[in-house]
C-alpha positions as CSV (number, residue, x, y, z in Angstrom):
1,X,0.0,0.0,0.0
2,X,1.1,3.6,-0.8
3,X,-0.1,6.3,1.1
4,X,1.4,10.3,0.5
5,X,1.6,11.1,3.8
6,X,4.5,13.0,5.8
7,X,6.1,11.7,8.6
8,X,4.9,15.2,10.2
9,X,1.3,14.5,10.0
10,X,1.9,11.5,12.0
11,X,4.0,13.6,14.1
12,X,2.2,17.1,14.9
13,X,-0.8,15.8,15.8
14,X,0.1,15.5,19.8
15,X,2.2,19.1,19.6
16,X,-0.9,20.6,18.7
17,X,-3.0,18.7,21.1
18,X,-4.9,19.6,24.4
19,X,-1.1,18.6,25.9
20,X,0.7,20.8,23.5
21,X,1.7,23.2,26.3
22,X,3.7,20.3,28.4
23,X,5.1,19.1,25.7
24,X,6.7,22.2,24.5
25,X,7.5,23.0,27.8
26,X,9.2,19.4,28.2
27,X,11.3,19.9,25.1
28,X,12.0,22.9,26.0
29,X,13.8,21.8,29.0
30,X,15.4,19.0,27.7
31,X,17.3,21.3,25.2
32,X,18.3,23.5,27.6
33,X,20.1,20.6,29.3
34,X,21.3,19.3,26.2
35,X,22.6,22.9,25.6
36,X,24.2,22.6,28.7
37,X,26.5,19.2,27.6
38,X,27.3,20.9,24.7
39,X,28.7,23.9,26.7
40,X,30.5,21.4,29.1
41,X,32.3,20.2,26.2
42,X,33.8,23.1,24.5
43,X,34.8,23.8,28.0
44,X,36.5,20.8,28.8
45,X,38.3,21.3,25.0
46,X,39.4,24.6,26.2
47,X,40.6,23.0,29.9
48,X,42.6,20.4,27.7
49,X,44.8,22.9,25.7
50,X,45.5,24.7,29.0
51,X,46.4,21.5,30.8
52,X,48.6,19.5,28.0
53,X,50.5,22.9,27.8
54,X,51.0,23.5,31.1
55,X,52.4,20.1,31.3
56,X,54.3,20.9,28.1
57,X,56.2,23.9,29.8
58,X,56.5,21.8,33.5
59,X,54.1,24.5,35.1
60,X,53.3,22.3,38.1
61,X,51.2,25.2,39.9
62,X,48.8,25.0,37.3
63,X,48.0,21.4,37.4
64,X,45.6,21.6,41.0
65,X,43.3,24.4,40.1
66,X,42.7,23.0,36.3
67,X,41.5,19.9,38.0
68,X,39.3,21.7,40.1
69,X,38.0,23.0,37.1
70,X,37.8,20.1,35.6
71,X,35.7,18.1,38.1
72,X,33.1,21.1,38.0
73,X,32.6,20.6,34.7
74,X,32.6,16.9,34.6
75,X,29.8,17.3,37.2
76,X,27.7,20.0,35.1
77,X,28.0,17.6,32.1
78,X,26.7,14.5,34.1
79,X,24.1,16.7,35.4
80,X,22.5,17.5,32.2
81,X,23.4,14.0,30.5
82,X,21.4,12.6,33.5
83,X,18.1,14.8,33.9
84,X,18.1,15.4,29.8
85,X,17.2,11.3,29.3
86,X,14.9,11.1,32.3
87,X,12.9,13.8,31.0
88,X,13.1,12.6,27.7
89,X,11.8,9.4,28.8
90,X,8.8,11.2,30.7
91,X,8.1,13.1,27.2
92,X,8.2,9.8,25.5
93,X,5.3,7.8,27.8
94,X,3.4,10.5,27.3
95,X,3.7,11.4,23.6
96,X,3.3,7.3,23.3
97,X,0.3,7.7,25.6
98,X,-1.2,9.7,23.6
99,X,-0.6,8.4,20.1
100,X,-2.0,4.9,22.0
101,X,-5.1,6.4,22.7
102,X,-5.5,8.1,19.5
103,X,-5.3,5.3,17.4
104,X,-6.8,2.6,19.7
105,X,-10.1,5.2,20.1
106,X,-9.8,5.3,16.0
107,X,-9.3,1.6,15.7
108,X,-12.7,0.4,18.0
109,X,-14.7,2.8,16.8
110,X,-17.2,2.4,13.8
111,X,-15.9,-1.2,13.7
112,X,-12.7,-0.2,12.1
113,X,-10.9,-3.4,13.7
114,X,-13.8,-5.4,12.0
115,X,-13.2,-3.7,8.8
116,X,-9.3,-3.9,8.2
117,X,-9.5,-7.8,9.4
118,X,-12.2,-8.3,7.1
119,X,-11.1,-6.7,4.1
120,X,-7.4,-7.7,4.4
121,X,-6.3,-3.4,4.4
122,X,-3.4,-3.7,6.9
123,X,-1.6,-6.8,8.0
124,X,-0.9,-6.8,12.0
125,X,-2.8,-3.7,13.5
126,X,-1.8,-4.7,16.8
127,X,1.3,-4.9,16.0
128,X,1.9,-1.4,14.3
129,X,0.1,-0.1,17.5
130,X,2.2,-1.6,20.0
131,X,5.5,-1.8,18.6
132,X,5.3,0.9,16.0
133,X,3.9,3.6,18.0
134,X,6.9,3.2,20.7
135,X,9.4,3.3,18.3
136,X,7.5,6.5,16.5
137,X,7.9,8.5,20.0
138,X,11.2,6.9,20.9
139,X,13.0,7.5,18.1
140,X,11.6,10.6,16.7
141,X,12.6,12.1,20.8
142,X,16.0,10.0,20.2
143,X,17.0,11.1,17.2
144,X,15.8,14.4,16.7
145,X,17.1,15.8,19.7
146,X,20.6,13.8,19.0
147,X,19.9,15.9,15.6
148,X,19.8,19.5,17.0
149,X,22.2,18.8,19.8
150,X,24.7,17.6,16.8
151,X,24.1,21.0,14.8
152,X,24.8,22.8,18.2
153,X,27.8,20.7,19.0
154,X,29.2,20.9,14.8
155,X,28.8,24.8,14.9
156,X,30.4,25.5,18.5
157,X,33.5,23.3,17.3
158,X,33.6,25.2,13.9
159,X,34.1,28.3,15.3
160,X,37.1,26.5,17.5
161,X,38.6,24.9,14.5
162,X,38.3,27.8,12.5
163,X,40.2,30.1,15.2
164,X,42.9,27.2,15.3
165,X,43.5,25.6,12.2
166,X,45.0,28.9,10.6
167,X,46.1,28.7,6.8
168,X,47.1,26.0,4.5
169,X,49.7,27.1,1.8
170,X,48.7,25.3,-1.5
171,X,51.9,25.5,-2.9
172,X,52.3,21.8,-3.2
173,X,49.7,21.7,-6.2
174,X,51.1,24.4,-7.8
175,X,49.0,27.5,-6.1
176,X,50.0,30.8,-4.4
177,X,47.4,30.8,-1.8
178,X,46.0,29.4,1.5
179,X,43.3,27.8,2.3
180,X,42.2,29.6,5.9
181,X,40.6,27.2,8.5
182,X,41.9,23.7,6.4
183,X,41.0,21.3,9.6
184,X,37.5,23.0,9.4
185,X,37.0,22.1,5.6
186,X,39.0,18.9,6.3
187,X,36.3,17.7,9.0
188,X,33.3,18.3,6.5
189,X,34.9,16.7,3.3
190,X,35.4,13.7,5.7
191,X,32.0,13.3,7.3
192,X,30.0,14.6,4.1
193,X,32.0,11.9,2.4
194,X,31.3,9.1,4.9
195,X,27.5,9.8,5.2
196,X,26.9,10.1,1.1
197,X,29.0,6.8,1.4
198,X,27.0,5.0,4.2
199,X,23.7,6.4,2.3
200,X,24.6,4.5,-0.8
201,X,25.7,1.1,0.9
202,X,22.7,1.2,3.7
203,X,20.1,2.0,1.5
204,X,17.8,-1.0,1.5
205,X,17.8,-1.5,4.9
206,X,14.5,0.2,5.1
207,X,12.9,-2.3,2.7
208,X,14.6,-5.0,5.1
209,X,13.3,-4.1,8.0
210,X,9.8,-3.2,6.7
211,X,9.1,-6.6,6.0
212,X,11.3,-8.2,8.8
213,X,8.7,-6.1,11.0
214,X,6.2,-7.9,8.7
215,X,7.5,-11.4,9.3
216,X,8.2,-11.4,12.5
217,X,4.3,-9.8,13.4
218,X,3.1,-12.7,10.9
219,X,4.8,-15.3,12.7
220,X,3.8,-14.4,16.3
221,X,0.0,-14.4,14.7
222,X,1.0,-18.0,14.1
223,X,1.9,-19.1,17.3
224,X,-0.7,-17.2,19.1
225,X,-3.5,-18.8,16.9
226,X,-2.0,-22.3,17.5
227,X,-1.7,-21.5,21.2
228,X,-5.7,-20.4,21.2
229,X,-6.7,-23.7,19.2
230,X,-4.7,-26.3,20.9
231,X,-7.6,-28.1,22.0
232,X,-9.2,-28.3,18.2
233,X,-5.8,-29.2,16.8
234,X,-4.9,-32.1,19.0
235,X,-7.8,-33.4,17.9
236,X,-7.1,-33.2,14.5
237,X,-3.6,-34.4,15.0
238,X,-2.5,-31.3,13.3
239,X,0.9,-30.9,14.7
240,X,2.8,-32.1,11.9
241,X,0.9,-29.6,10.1
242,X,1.1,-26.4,12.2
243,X,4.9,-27.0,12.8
244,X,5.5,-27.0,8.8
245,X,3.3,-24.0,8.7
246,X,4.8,-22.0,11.4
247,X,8.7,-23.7,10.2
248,X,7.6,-21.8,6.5
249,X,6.9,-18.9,8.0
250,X,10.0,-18.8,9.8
251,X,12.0,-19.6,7.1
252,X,10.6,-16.5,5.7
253,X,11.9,-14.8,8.7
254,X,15.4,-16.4,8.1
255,X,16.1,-15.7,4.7
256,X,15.1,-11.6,5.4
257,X,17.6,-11.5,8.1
258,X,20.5,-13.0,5.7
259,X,19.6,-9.7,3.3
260,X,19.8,-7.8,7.0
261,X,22.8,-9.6,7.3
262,X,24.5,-8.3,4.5
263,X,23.7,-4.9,4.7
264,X,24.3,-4.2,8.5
265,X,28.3,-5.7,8.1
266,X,28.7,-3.6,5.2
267,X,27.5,-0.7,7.5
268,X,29.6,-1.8,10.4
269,X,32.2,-2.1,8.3
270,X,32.4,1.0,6.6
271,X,31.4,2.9,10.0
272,X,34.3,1.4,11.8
273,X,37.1,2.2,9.3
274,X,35.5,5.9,9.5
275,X,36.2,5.8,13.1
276,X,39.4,4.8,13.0
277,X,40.8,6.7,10.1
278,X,39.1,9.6,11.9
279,X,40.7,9.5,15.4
280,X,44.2,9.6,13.3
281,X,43.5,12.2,10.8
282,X,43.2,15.2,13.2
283,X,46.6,14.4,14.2
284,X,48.2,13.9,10.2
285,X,46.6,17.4,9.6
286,X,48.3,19.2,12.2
287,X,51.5,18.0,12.1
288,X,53.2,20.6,9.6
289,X,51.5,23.5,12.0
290,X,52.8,21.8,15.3
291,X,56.4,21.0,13.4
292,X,55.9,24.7,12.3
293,X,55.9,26.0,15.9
294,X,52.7,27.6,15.2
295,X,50.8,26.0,17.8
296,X,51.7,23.9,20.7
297,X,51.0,20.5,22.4
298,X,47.9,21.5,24.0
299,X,46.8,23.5,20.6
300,X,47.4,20.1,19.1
301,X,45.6,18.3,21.6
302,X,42.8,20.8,21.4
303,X,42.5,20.8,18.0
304,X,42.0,17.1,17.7
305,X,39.2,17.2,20.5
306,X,37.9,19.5,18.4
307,X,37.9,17.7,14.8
308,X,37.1,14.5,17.0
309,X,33.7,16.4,18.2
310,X,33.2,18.2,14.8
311,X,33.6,15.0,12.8
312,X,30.9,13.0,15.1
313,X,28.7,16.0,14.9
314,X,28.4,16.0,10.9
315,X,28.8,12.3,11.2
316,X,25.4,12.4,13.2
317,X,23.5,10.7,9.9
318,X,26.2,7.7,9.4
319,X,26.1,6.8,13.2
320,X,22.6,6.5,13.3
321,X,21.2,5.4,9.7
322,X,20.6,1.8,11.4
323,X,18.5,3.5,13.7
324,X,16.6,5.9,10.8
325,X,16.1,3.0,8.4
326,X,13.9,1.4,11.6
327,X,12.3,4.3,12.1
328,X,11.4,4.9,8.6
329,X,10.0,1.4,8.0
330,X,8.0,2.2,11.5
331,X,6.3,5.6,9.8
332,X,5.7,3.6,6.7
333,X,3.8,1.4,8.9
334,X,2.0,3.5,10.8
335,X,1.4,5.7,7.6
336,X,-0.5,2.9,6.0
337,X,-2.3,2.5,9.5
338,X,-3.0,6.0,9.6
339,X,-4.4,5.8,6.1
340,X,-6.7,3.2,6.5
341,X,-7.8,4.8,10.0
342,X,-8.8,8.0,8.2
343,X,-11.3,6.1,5.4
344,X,-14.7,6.5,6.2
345,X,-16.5,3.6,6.2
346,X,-18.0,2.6,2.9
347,X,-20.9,0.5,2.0
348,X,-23.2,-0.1,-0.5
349,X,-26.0,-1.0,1.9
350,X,-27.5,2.2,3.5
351,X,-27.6,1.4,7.3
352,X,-30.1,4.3,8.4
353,X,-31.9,5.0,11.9
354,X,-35.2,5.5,11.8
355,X,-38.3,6.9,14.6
356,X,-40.4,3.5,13.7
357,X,-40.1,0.3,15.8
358,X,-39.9,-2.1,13.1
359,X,-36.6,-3.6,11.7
360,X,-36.8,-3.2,7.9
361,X,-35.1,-4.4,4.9
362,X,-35.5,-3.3,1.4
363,X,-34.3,-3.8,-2.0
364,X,-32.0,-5.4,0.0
365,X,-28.9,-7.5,-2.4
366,X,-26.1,-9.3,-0.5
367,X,-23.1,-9.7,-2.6
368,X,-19.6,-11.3,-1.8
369,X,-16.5,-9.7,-1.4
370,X,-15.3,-10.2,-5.0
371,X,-18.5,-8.2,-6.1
372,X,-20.9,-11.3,-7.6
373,X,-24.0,-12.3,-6.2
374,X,-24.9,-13.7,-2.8
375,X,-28.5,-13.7,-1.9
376,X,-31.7,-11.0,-2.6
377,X,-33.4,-10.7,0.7
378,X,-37.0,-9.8,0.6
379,X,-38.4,-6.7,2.1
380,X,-39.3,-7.8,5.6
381,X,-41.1,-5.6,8.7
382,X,-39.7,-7.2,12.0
383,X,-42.1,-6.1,14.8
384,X,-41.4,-5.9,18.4
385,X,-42.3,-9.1,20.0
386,X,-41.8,-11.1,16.6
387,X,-40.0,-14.3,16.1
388,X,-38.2,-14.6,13.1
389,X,-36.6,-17.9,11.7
390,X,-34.2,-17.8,8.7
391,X,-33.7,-20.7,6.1
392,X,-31.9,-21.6,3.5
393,X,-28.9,-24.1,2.3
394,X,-25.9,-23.4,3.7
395,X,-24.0,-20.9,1.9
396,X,-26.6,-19.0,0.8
397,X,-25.8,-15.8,3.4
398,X,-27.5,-17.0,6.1
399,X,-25.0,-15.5,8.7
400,X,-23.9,-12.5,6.0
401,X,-27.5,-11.3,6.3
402,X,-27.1,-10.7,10.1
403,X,-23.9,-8.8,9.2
404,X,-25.5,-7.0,7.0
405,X,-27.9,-6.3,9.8
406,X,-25.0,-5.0,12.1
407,X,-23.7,-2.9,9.9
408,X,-20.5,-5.2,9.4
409,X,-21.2,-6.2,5.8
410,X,-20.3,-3.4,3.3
411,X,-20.8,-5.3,0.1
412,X,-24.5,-5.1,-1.0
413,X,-26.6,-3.2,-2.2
414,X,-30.1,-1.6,-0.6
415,X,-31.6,-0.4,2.7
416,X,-31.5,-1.6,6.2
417,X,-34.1,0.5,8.5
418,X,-33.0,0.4,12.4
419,X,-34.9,1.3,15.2
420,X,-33.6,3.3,17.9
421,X,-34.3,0.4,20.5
422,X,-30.9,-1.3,22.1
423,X,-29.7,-4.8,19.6
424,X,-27.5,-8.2,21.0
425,X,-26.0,-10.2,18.1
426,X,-24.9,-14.2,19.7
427,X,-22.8,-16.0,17.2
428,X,-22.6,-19.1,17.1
429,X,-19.4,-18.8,19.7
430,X,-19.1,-15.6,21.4
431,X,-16.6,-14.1,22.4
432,X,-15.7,-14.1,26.4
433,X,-13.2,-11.6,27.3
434,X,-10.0,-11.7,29.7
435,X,-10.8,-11.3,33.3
436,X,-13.2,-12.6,35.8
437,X,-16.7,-14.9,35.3
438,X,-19.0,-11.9,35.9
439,X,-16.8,-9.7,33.4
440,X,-17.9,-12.1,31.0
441,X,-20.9,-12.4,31.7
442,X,-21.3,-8.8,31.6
443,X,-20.4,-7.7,28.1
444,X,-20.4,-5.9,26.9
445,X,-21.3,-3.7,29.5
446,X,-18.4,-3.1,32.4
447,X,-19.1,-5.9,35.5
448,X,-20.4,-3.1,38.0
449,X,-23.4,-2.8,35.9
450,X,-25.3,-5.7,37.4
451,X,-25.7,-6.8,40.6
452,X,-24.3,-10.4,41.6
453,X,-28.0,-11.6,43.0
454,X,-29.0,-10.5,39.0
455,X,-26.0,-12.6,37.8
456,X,-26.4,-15.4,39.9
457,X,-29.9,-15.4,38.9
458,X,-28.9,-14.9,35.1
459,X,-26.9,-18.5,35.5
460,X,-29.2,-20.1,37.5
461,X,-32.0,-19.6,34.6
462,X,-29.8,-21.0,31.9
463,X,-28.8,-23.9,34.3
464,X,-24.9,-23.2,35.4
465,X,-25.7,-22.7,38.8
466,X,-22.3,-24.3,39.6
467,X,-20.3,-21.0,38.6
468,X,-22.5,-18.9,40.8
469,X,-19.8,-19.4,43.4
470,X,-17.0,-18.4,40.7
471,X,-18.5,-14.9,39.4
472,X,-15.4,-12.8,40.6
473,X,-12.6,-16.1,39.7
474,X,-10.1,-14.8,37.1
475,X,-9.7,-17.4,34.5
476,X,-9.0,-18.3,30.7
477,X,-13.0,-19.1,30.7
478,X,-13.1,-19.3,27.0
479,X,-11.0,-22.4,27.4
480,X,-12.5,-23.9,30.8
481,X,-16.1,-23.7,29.7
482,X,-17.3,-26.3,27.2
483,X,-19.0,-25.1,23.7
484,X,-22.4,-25.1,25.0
485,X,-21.8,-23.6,28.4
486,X,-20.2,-20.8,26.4
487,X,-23.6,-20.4,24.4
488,X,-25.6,-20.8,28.0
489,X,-23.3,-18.2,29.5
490,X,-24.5,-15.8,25.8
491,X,-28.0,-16.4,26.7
492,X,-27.5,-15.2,30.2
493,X,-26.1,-11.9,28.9
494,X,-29.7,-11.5,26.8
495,X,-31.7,-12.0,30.0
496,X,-29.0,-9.7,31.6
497,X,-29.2,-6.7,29.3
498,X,-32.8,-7.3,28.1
499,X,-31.8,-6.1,23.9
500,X,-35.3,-4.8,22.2
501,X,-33.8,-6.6,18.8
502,X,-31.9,-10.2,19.3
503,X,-29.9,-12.0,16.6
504,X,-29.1,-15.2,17.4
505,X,-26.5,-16.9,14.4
506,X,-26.8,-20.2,15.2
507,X,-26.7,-19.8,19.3
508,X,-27.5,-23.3,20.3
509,X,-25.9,-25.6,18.0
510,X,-23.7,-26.8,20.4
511,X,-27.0,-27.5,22.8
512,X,-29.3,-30.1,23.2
513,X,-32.7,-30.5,22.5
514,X,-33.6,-29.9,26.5
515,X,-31.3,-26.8,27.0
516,X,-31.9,-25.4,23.8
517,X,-35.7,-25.8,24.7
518,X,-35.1,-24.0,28.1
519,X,-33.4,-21.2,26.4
520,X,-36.0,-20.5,23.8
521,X,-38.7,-20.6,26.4
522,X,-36.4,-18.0,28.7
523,X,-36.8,-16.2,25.7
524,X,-40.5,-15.9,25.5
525,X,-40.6,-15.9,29.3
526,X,-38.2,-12.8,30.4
527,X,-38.5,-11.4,27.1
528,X,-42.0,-11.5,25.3
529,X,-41.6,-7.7,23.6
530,X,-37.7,-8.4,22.3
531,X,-38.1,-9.1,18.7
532,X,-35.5,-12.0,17.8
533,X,-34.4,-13.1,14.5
534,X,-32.2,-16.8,14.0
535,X,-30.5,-18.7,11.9
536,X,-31.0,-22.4,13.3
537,X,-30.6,-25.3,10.9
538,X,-32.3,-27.4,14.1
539,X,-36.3,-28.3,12.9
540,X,-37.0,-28.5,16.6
541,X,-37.2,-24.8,16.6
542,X,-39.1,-23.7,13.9
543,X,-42.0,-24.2,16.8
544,X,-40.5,-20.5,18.7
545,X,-40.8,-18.5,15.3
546,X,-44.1,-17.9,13.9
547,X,-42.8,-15.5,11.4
548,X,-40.0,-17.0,8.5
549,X,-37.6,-15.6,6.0
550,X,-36.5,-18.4,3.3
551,X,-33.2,-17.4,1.4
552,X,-32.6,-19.2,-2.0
């Protein structure tokens, strides 16, 4: 996917948020500090001329006060090293905070999740928010501020280098002129000419880790799904099978971390022969000045600080393009994220509210993803109070209707009326989130909704009276309860939250005659006025719906 978003829309919106003023103010302070290590430095070079040439010229009484000097300044620079990453951490958690809560509110609303799963439009979502999103406000702090502290440190040294290096005669290649500040035009040749170098070599490390991101996400899918079905796979005997699977899919992994390989030794390699050629150069260039007597030990010393500290500062894109090429494939991510996040919702069905009581369909024309045709649905009137049975061969859209129903099924054609009265879909396995008994029970209201008499009674109806005790147990209780006390446990959330509209996608199939009987007869006795609508393959209940809707 391509998107043409800048990295700064993904950025800007939290500095222009409600918090913009804190965060400001937070950066603010952390530059200050960095400010302050950057003065510590060019102090410290200045302290080391004085010193190596006062040892030079065996000034002893110098020697006592420079290291009181010394220590103040070591203890300035520690200072502001140590508060300038605490309160860039702080900045961080909440500038990840924030984005969190941004795109998770974007992501559950309007069935977004629903959506992107469905209709394949981002691989990993979870991932790209949990991961991505850290590394978006880690980095961006990390680097950026790395950035302007560089600039700060490459201009400060300039000026040193610049007052030092004096003039190069050129005579050696034949011209009458010098070239004034050389060591200053010496430091940018050599780190202009390392990071176009580390540019070229590094390049396709963003590509890399894009999709190791991609392959790593996909894998841990994998294993979580195999973790979640371990029951139905032993069953199957499916190991042999999921361990091919989830060996391919490693494999996958494998052969994009040889490319990653490749790329990061020629990085590492390149970067360390910069280093080393680096911290020797300084030292090359001024020989003929020092030889010269135009500047002594502690100039010399100075001046290689100095080249040392401008060289890293311009080198600032070569030391870190590992960490940029991660960051870009993060913003790619999230850009696509972002992208999708941003599309409104789309459907060829109109879903309207209306001031009428009835559920209606019409002209309603269910179609499948690819565009062909699924079903034609007649115009029905479901009535408060009514029982509604839906037929038809399996395959036919059965279950796509009641999608189509909830709003979840896009592709279509037609008009869905709603009434304003509250709606409870049951599939045929609902879901039962982390936490304790009554919190599932509950959903999806929050557990302090209901009462525990009103739960216990809720599971007494639908016959699990032997988890009354366990309401407030934390468990894995989509695992411990079997497939029909799950569907029990769905039918004591209808009698919990009372829905005017109930759609029941084949509740009970994992129920026998007797339960499924007591359910159905819950149904008409807690909830004569809720209008229900099912999709049951069982004949038995044909009995509990006066009112049916054949498909095909």
């Amino acid at each position: 996917m391509k998107t043409t978003a800048s990295p700064w829309q993904l950025i800007r919106p939290y500095w222009s948020s409600a918090e913009k003023w804190r965060a400001w103010g937070l950066l603010a302070l952390i530059i200050g500090l960095d400010l302050g290590t950057v003065y510590s430095a060019v102090q410290i070079s200045t302290w080391q001329k004085s010193f190596f040439d006062a040892l030079s010229e065996y000034q002893r009484e110098l020697i006592s006060p420079l290291m009181w000097r010394l220590a103040g300044l070591i203890i300035l620079s520690t200072l502001c090293a140590t508060f300038s990453i605490f309160f860039r951490q702080l900045l961080e958690i909440r500038w990840r905070s924030w984005l969190t809560e941004d795109y998770l509110a974007r992501w559950t609303s309007e069935h977004a999740y629903q959506r992107i799963e469905s209709a394949r439009l981002a691989d990993n979502p979870d991932q790209r928010i949990a991961e991505d999103l850290a590394l978006l406000a880690g980095k961006t702090l990390e680097l950026g501020l790395g950035l302007l502290k560089n600039l700060v440190n490459a201009v400060s040294f300039a000026i040193i280098l610049w007052g030092l290096s004096g003039s190069l005669p050129l005579s050696a290649i034949g011209l009458d002129i010098e070239l004034p500040g050389y060591m200053l035009w010496a430091a940018i040749i050599y780190a202009l000419f390392g990071s176009w170098l580390m540019e070229k070599i590094g390049k396709p490390m963003v590509g890399l880790d894009y999709r190791q991101q991609q392959y790593e996400a996909d894998f841990r899918y994998l294993l979580v799904r195999m973790r979640e079905n371990a029951e139905q796979i032993a069953f199957y005997r499916g190991e042999t099978v999921e361990h091919n699977r989830l060996r391919t899919a490693f494999h996958v992994i494998r052969q994009n971390w040889r490319g990653l390989m490749t790329y990061t030794k020629r990085v590492a390699f390149t970067e360390s022969v910069y280093i080393e050629v680096g911290s020797i150069l300084p030292y090359l260039i001024a020989i003929p000045r020092y030889f010269a007597k135009q500047i002594t030990i502690g100039g010399v010393m100075q001046l290689s600080v100095g080249f040392a500290r401008l060289r890293t500062a311009l080198s600032w894109f070569l030391f870190n393009y590992k960490e940029l090429a991660l960051l870009r494939s993060a913003l790619r991510r999230l850009d696509e994220l972002d992208h999708v996040l941003r599309q409104p919702a789309t459907s060829g069905i109109s879903l309207e509210q209306h001031a009428s009581d009835s559920l209606s369909t019409r002209s309603l024309h269910l179609q499948r993803p690819d565009g062909s045709p699924l079903s034609s649905i007649r115009d029905i009137d479901v009535r408060p109070g009514e029982r509604w049975l839906v037929r038809g061969p399996s395959g036919i859209g059965k279950s796509t209707l009641l999608r189509a129903l909830a709003g979840l099924w896009p592709h279509g054609d037609g008009q869905v009326q709603l009434p304003r009265g509250s709606q409870l879909f049951l599939p045929q396995k609902s879901y039962l989130p982390p936490g304790s008994l009554k919190d599932a029970l509950c959903y999806p209201a929050a557990a302090d909704t209901f009462n525990d008499a009103q739960c216990s009674r809720a599971l007494e109806l639908v016959q699990l009276p032997q988890y009354v005790a366990q309401l407030h147990e934390r468990d894995h209780w989509e695992k411990r309860l079997s497939p029909g006390e799950q569907q029990r446990l769905a039918f004591a959330r209808v009698l919990l939250h009372k829905p005017d509209y109930l759609f029941l996608d084949e509740a009970t199939s994992a129920l026998d005659t007797q339960n499924e009987d007591n359910l159905y007869h819950l149904l008409d006795e807690h909830l004569p006025m809720t209008a229900v609508v099912s999709v049951a393959h069982h004949a038995s209940l044909e009995r509990y719906h006066p009112q049916r809707l054949d498909m095909g």
